[in-house]
N, CA, C and O atoms as CSV, one atom per row, in Angstrom:
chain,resi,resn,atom,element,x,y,z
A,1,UNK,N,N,-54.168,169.997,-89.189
A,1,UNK,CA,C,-55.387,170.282,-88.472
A,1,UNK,C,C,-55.670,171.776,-88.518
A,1,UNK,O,O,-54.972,172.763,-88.283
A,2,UNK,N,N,-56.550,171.658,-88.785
A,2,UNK,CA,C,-57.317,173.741,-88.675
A,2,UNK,C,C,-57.728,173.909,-87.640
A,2,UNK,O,O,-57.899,172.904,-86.949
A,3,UNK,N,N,-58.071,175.256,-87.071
A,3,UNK,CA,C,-59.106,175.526,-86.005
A,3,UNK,C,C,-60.290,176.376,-86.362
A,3,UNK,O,O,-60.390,177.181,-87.288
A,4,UNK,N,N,-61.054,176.085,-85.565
A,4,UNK,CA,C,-62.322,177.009,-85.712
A,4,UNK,C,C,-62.014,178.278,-84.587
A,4,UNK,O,O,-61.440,178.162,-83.504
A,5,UNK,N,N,-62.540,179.431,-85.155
A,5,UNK,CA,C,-62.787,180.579,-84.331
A,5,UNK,C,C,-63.640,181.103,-84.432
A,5,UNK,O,O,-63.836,181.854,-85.387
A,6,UNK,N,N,-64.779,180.840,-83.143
A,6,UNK,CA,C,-66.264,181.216,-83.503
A,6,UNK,C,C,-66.012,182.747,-82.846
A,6,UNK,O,O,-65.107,183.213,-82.154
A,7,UNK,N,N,-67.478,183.395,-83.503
A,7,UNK,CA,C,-67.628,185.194,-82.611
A,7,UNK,C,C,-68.978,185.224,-82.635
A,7,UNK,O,O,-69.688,185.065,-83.628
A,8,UNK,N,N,-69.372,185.463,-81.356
A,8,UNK,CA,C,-70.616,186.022,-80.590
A,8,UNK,C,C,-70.935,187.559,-80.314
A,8,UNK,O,O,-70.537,188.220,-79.354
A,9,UNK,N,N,-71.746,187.983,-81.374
A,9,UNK,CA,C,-71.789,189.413,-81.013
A,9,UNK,C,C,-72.433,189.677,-79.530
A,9,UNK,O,O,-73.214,188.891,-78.992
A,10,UNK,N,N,-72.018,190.810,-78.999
A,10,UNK,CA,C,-73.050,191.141,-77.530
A,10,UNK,C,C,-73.761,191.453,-77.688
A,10,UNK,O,O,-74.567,190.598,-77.321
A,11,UNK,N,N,-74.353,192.397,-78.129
A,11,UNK,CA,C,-75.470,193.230,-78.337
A,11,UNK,C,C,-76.560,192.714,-79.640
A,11,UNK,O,O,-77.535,193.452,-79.779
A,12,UNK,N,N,-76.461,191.420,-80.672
A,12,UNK,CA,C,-77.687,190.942,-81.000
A,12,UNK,C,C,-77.821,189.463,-81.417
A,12,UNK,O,O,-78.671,188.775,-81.982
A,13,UNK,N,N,-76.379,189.256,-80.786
A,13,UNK,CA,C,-76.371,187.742,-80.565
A,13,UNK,C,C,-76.180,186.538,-81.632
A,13,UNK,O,O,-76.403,185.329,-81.687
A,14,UNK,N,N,-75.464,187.893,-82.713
A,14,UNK,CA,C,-75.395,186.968,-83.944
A,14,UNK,C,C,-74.000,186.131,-83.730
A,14,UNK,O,O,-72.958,186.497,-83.186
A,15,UNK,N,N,-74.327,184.939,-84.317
A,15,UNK,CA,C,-72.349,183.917,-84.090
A,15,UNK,C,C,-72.093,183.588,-85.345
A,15,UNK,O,O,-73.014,183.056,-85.966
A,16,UNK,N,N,-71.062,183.769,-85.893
A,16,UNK,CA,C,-70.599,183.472,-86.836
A,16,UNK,C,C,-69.081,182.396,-86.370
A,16,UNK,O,O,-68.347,182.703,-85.431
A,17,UNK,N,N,-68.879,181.249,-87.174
A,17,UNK,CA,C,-67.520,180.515,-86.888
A,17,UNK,C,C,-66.904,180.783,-88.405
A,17,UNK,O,O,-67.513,181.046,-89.442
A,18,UNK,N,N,-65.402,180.615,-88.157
A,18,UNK,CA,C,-64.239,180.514,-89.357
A,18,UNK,C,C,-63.777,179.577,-89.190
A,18,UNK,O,O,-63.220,179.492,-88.095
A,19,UNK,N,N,-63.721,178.629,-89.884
A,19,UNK,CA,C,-62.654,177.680,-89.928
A,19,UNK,C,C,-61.391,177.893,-91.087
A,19,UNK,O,O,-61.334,177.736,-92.306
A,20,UNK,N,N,-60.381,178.352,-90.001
A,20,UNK,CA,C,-58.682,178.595,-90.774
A,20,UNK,C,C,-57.968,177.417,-90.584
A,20,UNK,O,O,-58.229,176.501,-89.804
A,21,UNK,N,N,-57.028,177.523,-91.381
A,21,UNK,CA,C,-56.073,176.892,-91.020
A,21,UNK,C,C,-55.768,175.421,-92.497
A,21,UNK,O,O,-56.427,175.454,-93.536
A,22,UNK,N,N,-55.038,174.668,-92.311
A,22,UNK,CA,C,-55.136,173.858,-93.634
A,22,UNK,C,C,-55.558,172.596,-93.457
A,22,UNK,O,O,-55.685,171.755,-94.346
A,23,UNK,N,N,-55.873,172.400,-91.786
A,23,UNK,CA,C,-56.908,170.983,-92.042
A,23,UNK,C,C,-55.629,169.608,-92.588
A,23,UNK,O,O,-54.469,169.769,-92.212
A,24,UNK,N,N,-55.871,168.731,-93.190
A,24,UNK,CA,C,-55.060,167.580,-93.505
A,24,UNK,C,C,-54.895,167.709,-94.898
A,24,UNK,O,O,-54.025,166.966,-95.353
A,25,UNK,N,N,-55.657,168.664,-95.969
A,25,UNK,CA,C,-55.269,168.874,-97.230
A,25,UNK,C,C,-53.908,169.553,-97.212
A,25,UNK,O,O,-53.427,170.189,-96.274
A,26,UNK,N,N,-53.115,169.203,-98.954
A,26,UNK,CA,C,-52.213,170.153,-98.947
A,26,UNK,C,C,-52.498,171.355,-99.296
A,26,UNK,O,O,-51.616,171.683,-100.090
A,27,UNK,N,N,-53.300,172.288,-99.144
A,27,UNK,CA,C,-53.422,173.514,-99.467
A,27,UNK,C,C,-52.736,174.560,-98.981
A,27,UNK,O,O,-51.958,174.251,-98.079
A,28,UNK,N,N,-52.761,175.601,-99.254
A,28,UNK,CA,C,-52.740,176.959,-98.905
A,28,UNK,C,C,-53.175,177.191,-97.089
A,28,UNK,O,O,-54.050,176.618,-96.441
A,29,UNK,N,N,-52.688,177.709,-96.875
A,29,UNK,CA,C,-52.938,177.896,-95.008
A,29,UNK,C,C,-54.558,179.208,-95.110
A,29,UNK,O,O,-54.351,180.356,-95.503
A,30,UNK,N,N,-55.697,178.846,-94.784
A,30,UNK,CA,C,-56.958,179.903,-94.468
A,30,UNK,C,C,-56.306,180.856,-93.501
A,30,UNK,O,O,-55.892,180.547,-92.383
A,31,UNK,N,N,-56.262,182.018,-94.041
A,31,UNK,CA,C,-56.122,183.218,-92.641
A,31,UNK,C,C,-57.656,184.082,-92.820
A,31,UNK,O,O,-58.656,184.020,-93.535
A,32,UNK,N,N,-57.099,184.953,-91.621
A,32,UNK,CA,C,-58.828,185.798,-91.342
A,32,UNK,C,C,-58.400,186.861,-91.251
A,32,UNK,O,O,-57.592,187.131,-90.363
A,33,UNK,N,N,-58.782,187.677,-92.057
A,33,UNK,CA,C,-58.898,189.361,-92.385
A,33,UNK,C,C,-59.783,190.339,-91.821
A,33,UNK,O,O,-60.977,190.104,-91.639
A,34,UNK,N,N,-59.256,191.380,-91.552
A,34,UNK,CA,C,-60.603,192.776,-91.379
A,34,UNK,C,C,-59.873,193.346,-91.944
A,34,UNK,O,O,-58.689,193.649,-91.797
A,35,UNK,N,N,-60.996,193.596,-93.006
A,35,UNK,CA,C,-60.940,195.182,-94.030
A,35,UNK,C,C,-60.624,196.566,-92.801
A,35,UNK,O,O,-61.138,196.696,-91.690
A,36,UNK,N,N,-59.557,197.510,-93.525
A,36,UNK,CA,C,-59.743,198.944,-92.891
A,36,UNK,C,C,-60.490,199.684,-93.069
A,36,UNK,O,O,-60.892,200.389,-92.144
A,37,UNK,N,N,-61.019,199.819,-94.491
A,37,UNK,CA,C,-61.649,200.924,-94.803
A,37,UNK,C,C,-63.319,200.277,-94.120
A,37,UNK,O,O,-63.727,200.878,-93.126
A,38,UNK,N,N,-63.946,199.445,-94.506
A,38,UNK,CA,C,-65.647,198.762,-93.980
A,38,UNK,C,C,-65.344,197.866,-92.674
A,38,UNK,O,O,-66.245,197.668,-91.859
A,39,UNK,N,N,-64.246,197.410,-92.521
A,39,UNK,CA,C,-64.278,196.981,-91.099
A,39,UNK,C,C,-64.843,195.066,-91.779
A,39,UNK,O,O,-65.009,194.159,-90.964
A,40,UNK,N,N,-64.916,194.982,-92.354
A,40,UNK,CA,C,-65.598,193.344,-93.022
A,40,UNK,C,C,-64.922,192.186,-92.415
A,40,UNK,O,O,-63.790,192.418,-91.990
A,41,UNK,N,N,-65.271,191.261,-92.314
A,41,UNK,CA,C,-64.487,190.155,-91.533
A,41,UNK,C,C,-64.304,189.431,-93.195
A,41,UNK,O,O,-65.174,189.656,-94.037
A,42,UNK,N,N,-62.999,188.498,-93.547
A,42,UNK,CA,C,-62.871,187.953,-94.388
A,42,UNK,C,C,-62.572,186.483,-94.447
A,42,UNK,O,O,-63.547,186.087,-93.808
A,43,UNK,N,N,-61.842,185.285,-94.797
A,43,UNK,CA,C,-61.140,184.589,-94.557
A,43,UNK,C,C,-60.291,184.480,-96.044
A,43,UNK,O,O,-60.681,185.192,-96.969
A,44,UNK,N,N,-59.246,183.666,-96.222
A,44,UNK,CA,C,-58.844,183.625,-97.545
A,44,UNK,C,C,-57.298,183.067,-97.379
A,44,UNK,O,O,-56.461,183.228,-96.491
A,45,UNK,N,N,-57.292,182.478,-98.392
A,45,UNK,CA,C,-55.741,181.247,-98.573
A,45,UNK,C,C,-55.301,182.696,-99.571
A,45,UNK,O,O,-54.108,182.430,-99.719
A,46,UNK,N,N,-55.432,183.555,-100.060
A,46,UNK,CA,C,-54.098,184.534,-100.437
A,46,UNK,C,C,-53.247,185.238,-99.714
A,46,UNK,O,O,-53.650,185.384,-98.560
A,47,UNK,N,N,-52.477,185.611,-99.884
A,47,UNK,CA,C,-51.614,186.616,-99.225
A,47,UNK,C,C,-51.841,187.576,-98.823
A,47,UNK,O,O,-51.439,187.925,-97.713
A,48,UNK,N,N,-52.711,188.471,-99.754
A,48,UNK,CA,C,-52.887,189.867,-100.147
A,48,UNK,C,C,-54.149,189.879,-100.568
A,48,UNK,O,O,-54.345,190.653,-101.504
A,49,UNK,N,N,-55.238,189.169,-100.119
A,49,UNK,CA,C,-56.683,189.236,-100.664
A,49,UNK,C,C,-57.721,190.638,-100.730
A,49,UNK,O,O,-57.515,191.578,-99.964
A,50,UNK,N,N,-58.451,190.653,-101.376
A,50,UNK,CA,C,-59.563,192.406,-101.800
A,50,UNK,C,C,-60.674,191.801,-101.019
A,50,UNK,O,O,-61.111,190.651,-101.063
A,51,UNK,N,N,-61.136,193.092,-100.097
A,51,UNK,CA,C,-62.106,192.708,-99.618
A,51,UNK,C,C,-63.529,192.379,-100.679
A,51,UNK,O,O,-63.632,192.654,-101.874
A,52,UNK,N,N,-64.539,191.706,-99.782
A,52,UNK,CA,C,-65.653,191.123,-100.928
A,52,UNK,C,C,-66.219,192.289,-100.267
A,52,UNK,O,O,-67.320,191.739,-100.293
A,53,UNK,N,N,-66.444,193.285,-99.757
A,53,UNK,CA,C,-67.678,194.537,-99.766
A,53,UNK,C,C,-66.841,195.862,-100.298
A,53,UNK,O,O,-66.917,196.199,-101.480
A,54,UNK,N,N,-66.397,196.261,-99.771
A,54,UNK,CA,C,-65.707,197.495,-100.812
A,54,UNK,C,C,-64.674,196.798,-101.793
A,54,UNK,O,O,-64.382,197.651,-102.631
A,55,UNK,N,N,-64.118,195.829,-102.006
A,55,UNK,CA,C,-63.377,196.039,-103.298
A,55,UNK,C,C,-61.981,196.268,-103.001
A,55,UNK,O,O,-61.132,196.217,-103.890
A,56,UNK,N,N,-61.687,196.531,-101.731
A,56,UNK,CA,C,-60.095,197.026,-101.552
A,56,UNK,C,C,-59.250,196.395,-101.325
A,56,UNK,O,O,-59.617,195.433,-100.650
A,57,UNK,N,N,-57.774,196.393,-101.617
A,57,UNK,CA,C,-56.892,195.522,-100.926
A,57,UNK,C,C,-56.501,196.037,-99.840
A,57,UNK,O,O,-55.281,196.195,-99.791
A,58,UNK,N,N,-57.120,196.386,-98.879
A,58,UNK,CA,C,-56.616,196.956,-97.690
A,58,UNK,C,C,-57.350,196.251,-95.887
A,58,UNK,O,O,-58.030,196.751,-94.990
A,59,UNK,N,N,-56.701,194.866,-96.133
A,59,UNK,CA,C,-57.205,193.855,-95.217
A,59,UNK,C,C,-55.739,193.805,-94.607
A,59,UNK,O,O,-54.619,193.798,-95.120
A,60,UNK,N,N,-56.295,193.768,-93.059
A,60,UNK,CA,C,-54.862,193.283,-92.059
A,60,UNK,C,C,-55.418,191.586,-91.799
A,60,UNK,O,O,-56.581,191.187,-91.855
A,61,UNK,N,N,-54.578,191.045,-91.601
A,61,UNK,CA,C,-54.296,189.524,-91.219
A,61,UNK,C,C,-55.057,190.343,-89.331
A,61,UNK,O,O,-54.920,191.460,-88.834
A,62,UNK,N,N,-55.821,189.054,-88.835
A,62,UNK,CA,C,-56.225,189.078,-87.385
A,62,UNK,C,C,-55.053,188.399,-86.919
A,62,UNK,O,O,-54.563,187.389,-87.424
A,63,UNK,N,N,-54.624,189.051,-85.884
A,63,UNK,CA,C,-53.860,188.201,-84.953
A,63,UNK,C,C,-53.873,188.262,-83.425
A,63,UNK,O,O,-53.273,187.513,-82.653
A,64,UNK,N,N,-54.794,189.455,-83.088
A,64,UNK,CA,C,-55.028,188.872,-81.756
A,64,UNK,C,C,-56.508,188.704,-81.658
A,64,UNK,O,O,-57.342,189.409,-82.226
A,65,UNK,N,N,-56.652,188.072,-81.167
A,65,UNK,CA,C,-58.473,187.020,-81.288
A,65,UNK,C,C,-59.009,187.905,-80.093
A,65,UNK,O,O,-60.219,187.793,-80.290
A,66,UNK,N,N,-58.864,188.833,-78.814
A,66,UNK,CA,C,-58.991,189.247,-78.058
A,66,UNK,C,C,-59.734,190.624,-78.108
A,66,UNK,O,O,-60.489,191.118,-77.270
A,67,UNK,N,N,-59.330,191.094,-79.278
A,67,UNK,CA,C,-59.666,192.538,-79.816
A,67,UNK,C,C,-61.529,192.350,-80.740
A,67,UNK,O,O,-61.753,191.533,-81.632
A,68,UNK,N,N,-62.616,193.399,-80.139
A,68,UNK,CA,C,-63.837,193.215,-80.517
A,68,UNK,C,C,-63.609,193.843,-82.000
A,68,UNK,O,O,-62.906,194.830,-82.215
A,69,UNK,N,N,-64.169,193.265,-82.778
A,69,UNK,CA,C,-64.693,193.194,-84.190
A,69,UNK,C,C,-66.120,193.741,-84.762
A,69,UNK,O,O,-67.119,193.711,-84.043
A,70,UNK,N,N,-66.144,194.041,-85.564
A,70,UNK,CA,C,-67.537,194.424,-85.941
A,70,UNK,C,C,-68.549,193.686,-86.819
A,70,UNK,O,O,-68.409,193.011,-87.838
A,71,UNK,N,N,-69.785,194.093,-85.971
A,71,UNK,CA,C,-70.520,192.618,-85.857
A,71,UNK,C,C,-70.913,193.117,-87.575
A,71,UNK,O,O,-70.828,194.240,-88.072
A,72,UNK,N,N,-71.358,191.811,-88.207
A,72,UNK,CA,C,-71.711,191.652,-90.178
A,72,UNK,C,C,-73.113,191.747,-89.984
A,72,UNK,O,O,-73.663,191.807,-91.084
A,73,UNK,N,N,-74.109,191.794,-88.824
A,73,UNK,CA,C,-75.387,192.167,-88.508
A,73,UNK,C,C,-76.120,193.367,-88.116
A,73,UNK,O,O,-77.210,193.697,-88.581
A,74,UNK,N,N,-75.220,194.218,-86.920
A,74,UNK,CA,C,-75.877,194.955,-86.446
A,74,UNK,C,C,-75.037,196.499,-86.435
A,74,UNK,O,O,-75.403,197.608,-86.046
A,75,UNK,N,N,-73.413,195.888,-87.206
A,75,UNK,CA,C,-72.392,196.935,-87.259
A,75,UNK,C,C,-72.049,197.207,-85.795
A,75,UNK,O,O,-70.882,197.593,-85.749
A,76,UNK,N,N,-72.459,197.171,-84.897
A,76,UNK,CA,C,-71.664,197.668,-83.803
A,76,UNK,C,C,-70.114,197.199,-83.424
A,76,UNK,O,O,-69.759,196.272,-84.153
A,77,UNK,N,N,-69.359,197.508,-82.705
A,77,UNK,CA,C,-68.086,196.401,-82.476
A,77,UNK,C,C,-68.225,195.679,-81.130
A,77,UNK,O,O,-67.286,195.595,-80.339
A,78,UNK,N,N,-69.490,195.142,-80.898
A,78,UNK,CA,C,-68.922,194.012,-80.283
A,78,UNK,C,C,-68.879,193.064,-80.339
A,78,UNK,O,O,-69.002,192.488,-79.258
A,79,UNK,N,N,-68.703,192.284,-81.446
A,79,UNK,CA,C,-68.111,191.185,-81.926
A,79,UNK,C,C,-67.024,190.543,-81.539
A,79,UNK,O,O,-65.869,190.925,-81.725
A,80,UNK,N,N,-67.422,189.411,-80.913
A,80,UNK,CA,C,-66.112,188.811,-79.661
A,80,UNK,C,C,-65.792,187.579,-80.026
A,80,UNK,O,O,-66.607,186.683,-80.246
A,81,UNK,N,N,-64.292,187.472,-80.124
A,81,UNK,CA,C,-64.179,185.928,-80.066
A,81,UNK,C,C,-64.491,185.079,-78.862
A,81,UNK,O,O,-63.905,185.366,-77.818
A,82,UNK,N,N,-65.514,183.863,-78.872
A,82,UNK,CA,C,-66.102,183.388,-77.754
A,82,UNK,C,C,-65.458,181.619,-77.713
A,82,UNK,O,O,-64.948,181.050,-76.748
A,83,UNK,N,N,-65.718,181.037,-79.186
A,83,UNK,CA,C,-65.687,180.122,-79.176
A,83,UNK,C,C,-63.950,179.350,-80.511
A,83,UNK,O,O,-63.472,179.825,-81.541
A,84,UNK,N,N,-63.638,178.213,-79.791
A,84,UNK,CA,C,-62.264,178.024,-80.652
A,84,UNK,C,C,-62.710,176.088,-80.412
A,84,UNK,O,O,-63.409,175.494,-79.590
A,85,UNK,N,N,-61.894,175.652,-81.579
A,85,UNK,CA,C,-62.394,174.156,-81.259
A,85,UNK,C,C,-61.461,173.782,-82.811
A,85,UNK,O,O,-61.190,174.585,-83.704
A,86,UNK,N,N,-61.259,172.935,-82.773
A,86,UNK,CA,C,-60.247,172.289,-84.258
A,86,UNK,C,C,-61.483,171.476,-85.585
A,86,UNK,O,O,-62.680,171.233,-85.737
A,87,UNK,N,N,-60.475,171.365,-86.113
A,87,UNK,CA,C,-61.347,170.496,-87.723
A,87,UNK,C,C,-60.344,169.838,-88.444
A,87,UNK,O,O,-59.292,170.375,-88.791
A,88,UNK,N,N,-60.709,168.504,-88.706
A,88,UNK,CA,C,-60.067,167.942,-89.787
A,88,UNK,C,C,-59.724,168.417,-91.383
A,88,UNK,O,O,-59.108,167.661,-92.134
């Protein structure tokens, strides 16, 4: 089973959801990335994935869902995790 981790920006109300995780396929486990250098939100079954806006390999794995993010709309950071819910 995967989960979803939705984010609600504050300030323009954009939501974006991820669904990680491997679901009932045998695949690769989805993790969720932010780039250091652009701050980009990612997702990706590699290890060591390049971000898709600058090009870099310089993505940390998310691991606390608590910490604001930067919104892919308005750039500010308040990009919040709001919403969590599972997927087949």
């Amino acid at each position: 089973m995967g989960i979803i981790r939705g984010y609600i920006c504050s300030s323009c109300n954009f939501e974006k959801n991820y669904f990680i995780g491997i679901g009932f396929s045998n695949q690769k486990e989805t993790k969720l990335f932010e780039c250091i250098n652009c701050n980009a939100i990612k997702k990706s079954k590699l290890s060591n994935p390049k971000c898709s806006k600058c090009n870099r390999k310089s993505l940390n794995e998310i691991m606390d869902f608590t910490k604001k993010l930067e919104c892919p709309r308005c750039n500010r950071r308040e990009f919040n995790f709001e919403i969590e819910g599972s997927w087949d």
